[in-house]
Residue frames relative to the residue before (quaternion, step in Angstrom):
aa qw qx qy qz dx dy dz
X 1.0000 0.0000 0.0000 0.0000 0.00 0.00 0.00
X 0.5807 -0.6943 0.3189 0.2812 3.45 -0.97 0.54
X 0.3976 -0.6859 0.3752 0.4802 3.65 -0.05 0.64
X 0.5820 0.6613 -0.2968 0.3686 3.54 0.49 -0.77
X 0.5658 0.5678 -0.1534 0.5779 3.47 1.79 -0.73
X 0.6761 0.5116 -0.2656 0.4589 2.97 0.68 -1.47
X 0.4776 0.7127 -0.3441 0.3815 3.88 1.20 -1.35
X 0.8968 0.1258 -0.1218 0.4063 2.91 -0.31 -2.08
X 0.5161 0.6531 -0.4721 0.2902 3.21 0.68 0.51
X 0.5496 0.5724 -0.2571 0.5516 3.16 1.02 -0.80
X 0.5738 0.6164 -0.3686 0.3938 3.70 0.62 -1.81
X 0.8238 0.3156 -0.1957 0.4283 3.27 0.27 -2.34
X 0.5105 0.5467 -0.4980 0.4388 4.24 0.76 0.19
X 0.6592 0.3725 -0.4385 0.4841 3.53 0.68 -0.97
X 0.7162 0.5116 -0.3712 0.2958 3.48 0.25 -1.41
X 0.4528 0.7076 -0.2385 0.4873 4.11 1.57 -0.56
X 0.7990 0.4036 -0.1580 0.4168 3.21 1.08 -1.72
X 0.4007 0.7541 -0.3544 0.3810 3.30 2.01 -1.01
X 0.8589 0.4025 -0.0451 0.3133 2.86 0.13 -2.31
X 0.5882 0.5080 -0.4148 0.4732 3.61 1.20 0.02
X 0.7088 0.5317 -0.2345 0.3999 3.41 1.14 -0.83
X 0.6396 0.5945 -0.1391 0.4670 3.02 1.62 -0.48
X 0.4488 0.4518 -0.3495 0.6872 3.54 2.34 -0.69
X 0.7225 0.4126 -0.4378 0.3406 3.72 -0.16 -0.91
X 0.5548 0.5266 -0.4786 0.4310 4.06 0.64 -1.08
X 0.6604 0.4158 -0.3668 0.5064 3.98 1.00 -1.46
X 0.6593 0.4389 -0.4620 0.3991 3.76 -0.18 -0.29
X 0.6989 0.4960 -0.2813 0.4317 3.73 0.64 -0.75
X 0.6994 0.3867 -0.3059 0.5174 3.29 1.02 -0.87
X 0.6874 0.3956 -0.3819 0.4744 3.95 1.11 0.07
X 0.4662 0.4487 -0.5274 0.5506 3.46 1.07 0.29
X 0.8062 0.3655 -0.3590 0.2959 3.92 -0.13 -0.62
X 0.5392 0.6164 -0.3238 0.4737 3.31 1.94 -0.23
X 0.5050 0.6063 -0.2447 0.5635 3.59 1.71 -0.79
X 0.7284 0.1923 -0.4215 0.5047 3.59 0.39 -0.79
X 0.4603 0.7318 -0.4008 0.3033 3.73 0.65 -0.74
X 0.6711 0.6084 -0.1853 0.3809 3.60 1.12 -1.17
X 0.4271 -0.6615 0.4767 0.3909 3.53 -0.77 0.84
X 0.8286 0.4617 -0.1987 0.2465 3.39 0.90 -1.19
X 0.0391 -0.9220 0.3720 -0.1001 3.27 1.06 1.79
């Protein structure tokens, strides 16, 4: 396989793995802002 393949593959897994970890941290940090809120 081609190394260059091999790259953006990896690249676009990490860059996949970023962005999911990065939606969950935002969901958690609006769930704790939600309870946090007066207007429950």
């Amino acid at each position: 396989m081609n190394v260059a393949l091999i790259h953006d593959r990896l690249h676009i897994k990490t860059f996949w793995e970023k962005r999911i970890n990065n939606d969950c941290e935002h969901a958690e940090s609006e769930e704790q802002r939600k309870e946090k809120s007066a207007l429950k």
